[in-house]
C-alpha positions, -999 to 999 in steps of 0.1 A, spaced: 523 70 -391 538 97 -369 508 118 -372 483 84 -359 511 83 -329 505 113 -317 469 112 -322 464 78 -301 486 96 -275 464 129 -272 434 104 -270 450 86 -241 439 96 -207 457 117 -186 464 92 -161 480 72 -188 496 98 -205 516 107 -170 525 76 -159 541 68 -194 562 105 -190 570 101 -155 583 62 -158 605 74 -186 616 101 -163 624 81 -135 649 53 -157 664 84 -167 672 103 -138 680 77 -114 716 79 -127 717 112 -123 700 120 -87 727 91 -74 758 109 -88 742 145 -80 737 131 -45 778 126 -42 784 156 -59 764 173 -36 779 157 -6 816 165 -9 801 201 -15 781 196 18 810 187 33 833 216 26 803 241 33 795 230 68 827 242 85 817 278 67 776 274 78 785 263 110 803 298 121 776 314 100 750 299 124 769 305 155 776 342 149 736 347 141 729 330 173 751 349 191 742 380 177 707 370 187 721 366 224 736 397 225 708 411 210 690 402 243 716 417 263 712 451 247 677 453 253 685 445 291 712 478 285 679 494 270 656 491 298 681 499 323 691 534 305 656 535 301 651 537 338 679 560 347 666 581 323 631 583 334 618 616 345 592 600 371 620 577 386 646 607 387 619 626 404 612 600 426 649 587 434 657 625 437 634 629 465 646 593 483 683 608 479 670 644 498 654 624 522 670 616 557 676 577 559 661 575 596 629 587 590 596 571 577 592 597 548 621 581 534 611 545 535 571 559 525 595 569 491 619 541 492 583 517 486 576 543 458 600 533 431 584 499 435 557 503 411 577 528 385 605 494 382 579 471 382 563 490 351 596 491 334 605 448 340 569 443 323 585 458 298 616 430 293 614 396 279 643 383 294 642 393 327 619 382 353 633 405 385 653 435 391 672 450 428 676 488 434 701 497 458 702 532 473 729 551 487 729 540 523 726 503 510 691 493 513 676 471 481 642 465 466 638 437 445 612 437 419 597 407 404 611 372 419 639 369 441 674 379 426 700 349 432 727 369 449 763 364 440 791 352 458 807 384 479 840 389 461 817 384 423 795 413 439 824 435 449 835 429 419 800 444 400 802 472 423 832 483 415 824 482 378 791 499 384 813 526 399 839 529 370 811 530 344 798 563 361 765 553 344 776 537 318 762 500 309 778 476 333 783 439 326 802 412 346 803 374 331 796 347 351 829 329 368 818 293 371 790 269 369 779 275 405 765 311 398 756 307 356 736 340 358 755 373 339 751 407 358 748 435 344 733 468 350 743 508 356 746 532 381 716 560 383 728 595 377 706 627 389 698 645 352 686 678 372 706 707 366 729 681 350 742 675 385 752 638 379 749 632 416 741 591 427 709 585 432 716 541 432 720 517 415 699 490 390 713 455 389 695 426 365 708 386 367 708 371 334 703 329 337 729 319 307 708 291 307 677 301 300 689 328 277 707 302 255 677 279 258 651 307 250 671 313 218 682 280 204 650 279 182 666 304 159 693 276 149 683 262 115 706 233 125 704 229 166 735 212 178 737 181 195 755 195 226 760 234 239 784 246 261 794 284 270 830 292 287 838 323 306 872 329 312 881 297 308 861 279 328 829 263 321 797 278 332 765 263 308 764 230 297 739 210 280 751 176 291 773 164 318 807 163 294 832 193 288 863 199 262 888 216 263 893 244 242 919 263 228 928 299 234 918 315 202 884 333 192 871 316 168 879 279 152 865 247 147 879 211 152 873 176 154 877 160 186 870 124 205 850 119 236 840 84 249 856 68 217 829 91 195 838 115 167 826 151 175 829 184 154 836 215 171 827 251 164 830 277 190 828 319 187 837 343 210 808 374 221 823 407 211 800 419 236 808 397 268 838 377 257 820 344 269 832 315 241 798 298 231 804 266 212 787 241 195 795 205 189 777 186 163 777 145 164 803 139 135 791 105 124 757 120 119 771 144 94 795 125 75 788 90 80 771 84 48 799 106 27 822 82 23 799 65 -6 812 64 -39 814 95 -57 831 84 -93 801 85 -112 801 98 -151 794 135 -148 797 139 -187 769 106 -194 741 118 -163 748 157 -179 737 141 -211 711 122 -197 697 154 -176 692 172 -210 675 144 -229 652 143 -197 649 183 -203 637 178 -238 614 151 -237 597 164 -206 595 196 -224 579 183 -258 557 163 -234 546 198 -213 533 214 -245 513 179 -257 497 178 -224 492 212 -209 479 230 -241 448 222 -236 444 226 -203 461 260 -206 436 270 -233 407 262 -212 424 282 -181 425 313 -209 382 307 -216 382 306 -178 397 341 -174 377 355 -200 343 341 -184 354 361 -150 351 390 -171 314 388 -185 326 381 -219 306 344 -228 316 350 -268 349 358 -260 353 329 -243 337 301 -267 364 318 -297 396 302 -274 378 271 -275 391 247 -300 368 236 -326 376 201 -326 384 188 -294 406 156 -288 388 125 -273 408 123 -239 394 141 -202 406 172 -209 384 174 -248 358 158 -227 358 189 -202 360 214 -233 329 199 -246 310 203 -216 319 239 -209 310 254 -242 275 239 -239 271 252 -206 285 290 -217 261 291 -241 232 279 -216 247 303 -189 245 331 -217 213 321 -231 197 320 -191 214 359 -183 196 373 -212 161 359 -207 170 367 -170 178 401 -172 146 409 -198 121 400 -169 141 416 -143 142 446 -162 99 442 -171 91 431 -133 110 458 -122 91 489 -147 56 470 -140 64 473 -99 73 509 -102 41 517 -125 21 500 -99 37 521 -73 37 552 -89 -1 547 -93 -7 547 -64 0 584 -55 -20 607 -80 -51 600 -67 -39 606 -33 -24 643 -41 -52 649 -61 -80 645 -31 -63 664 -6 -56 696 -30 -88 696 -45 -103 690 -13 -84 724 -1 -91 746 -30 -127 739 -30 -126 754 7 -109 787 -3 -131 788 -37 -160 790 -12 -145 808 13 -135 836 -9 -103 840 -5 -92 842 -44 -56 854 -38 -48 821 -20 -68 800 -43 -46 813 -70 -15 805 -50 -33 769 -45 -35 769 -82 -2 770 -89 9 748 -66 -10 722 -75 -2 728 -112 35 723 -102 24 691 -84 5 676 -115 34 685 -140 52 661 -117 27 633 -113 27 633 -152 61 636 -161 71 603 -180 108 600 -159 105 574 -131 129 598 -112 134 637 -103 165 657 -90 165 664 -49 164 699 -60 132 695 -82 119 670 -50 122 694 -27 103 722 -49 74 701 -48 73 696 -10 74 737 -7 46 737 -32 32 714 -11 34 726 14 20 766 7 -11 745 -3 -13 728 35 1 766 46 -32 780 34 -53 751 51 -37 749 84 -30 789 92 -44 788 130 -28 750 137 7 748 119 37 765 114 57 747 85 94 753 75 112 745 47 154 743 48 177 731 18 212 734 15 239 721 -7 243 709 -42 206 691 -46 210 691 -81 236 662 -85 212 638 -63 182 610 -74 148 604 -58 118 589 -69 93 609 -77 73 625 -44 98 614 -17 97 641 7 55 650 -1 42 618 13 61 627 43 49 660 47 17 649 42 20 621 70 33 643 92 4 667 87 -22 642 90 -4 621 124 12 656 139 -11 684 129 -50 669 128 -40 649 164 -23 679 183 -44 704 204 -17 730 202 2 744 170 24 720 156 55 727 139 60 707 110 104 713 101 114 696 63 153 695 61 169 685 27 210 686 34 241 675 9 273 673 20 303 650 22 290 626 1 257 618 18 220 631 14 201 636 45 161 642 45 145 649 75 106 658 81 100 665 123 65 674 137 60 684 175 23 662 170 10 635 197 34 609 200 27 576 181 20 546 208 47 522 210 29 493 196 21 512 164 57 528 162 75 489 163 49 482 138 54 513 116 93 503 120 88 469 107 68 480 77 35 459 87 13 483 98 -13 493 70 -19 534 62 -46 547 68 -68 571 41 -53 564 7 -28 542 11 8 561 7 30 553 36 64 544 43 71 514 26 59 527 -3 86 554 -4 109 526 11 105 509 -18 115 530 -46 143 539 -27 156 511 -29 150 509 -67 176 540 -68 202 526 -38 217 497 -28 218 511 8 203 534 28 193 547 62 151 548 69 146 556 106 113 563 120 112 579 162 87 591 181 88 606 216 62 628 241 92 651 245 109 653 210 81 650 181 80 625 154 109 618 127 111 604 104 152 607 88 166 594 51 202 592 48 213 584 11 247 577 1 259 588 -32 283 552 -36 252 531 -31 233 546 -60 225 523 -86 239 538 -116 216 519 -138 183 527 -125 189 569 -130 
């Protein structure tokens, strides 16, 4: 009876089968979740105190952070050899004189370059030694006269050193801070001014209070004592230690405090946090059975557990077959399959995707027969094409010589075009650059012999040929182009130049004649591929494609100019080749 149980269940759909699970689940764990929720309130509750300085310090830190990059810049620009230069020159300068103000405007542009620099500051203010100032950027608030005696003389007692001055009160909330600017020459240390920066506490609290995890409801910053950034209109008080936290009322609400103070400008930043919102709902019961809901939690465990390995085991099975399909391997892949699949969506889905695996496999091997016969019957038909042509230009040459008399060069011819032949009849679809090449030079000491008073051919090959592919009578057809476009159209002698290079990975061909330039209509044409050859019928494409029988990629440019010849340039790349068609 258990076995016919289980059975029905696997046939159930899936949508069944989970809403069963999970409404079991929920009658179980709603017990639990309530007295976890207590539990993990009065936890909450002791942890905030501890999170809540946590949070403060980063932010801090994150304030200060800011403030040493202003202590950054600053050393940056008293340290600057183009500023030194240039504040070195002001300070030799006499003060009267328009030479001195024509430098004075010169620092100008070397601060502003270094405030781009800053993203907290938005102006700067030089001061020189006879008390003039240049403010970069926008205008500089200025501080009351006693707060800037008072920056002045710590400028001076820092000797350039990194000055920094709190604010004192609300009505001036902006931090000073700068240095005094040393001469570095000759490590004279003489004065050459001053650099002052004003901080808005403001906006530098503002531009950094996205970094809370927890924002605070309220924010306030005290210097000294007194109160200088507020978020709202209200104020506490504080006490005089560091660092704390406390609970205080304002206008009959609850608030929680938490304050730190900057070990960097000894302002006291604190946070205060809506206490109602935080506790309000804590004082729920929390005297639920730990020992029944731990209980419950690990019957829940091991029902949803059994429940995992009835459901998913299928699914995971077919995730396996999946896998094994990415990797080619259709057999493979039908042997995970169970044999007898259960009669819910999932069985349903097995079904389907062994028969199409073995339609899938079926189609790639009928597939992949006729690619592999369309492709041999293309390259027969190509290769048929180019015997005849070879044959009626040689022979049309040696019957010349024979006639002419000239026995030692019909010889010559001879073997050249015996070479040539062994080639055309070889039963390998593909030949070695190396073995290419030699039947280009053979080639061309037949053409050599036919065009002495019109041409002048040369032959160059250089690195390791032997390692690359070409189809058979690559570089001949190209040669023979170039004789019959180049040579039999110029008036003058035309050079014919065949390059064959290797190196770094790449195979260049190159075959240049100094012939009559082809007219731009035919050379677009030519590029394009639709312009039919003329005399037999072996041009460009043809070699274009069984190339790309051999590479998945490659270069094919064709140029023409009055002033520079014809081209005509293969680049080959030895990671393109197609390894199965060697």
């Amino acid at each position: 009876m258990l076995r016919r149980m289980k059975k029905r269940f696997l046939d159930w759909p899936l949508a069944q089968k989970f809403v069963f699970v999970f409404s079991l689940m929920t009658l179980l764990s709603g017990a639990l979740m309530v007295g976890a929720l207590h539990l993990g309130l009065s936890v909450f509750e002791e942890k905030f105190y501890e999170k809540s300085l946590q949070e403060l310090d980063f932010f801090l830190q994150r304030v200060d952070g800011d403030i040493q990059e202003v202590d950054t810049l600053t050393r940056s620009i008293a340290v600057d050899s183009a500023v030194q230069q240039q504040l070195g020159e002001l300070a030799a300068a006499d003060p009267e004189t328009a030479a001195y103000y024509y430098l004075l405007t010169g620092v100008r542009p070397l601060l502003l370059e270094k405030l781009y620099q800053s993203r907290q500051l938005s102006s700067i203010r030089y001061t020189d030694l006879y008390g003039h100032t240049l403010t970069i950027g926008e205008e500089m608030p200025d501080p009351a006269p006693e707060h800037g005696a008072q920056m002045e003389a710590l400028l001076e007692q820092k000797a350039g050193g990194f000055a920094l001055l709190p604010p004192v009160d609300a009505d001036y909330p902006y931090l000073l801070c700068g240095r005094a600017i040393l001469q570095s020459k000759n490590v004279s240390l003489a004065p050459l001014g001053t650099v002052i920066a004003a901080l808005d506490v403001g906006a530098l609290l503002d531009g950094e209070i996205g970094s809370l995890s927890t924002p605070p409801s309220e924010l306030y910053l005290y210097s000294g004592g007194q109160l200088v950034y507020s978020s709202s209109g209200a104020a506490f008080t504080l006490p005089e230690s560091g660092q704390g936290y406390r609970i205080s009322t304002l206008g009959g609400k609850k608030y929680f405090l938490c304050w730190m103070t900057s070990r960097l400008t000894g302002m006291r930043l604190c946070s205060v946090f809506d206490y109602n919102q935080i506790y309000g709902q804590t004082s729920a019961a929390r005297n639920a059975l730990i020992a029944g809901e731990c209980a419950i939690l690990l019957l829940f465990a091991w029902v949803l557990l059994r429940m995992a390995r009835f459901v998913t085991r299928p699914i995971h099975t077919l995730s396996e077959a999946v896998q094994v399909v990415e990797g080619g391997d259709f057999a493979a892949a039908r042997a995970l399959l169970p044999a007898d699949p259960a009669g819910d969506e999932v069985g349903a889905l097995t079904r389907e995707f062994d028969v199409m695996l073995r339609q899938i496999d079926t189609l790639i091997h009928e597939n992949y027969e006729k690619q592999l016969m369309l492709q041999e019957t293309r390259y027969k038909m190509l290769q048929a094409q180019i015997n005849p042509h070879f044959l009626y230009n040689t022979l049309s040459t040696l019957n010349w010589l024979v006639r002419a008399g000239d026995r030692e060069d019909a010889c010559r011819m001879i073997v050249s075009l015996g070479d040539i032949l062994r080639a055309a009849l070889s039963p390998r679809d593909n030949s070695t650059a190396a073995a290419d090449v030699q039947l280009a030079r053979s080639y061309i000491d037949i053409q050599q012999l036919r065009y002495k008073n019109r041409a002048v051919f040369t032959l160059t090959a250089e690195g390791d040929l032997e390692h690359w592919y070409l189809p058979h009578f690559t570089l001949q057809p190209l040669v023979e182009n170039a004789i019959h476009y180049g040579v039999e159209q110029s008036e003058t002698i035309c050079h014919v130049d065949v390059c064959a290079v290797a190196a770094g990975g790449m195979l260049t061909l190159t075959v240049h004649n100094t012939g009559a330039p082809v007219p731009l209509e035919r050379l677009a044409a030519i590029r394009a591929f639709t312009v039919k050859p003329q005399g037999h019928g072996i041009g460009l494409k043809n070699i274009y494609e069984r190339l790309a029988m051999l590479y998945r990629d490659f270069t094919f440019d064709f140029d023409s100019t009055a002033q520079a010849g014809t081209t005509v340039r293969i680049v080959l790349r030895q990671e393109e080749r197609r390894e199965e068609s060697i």
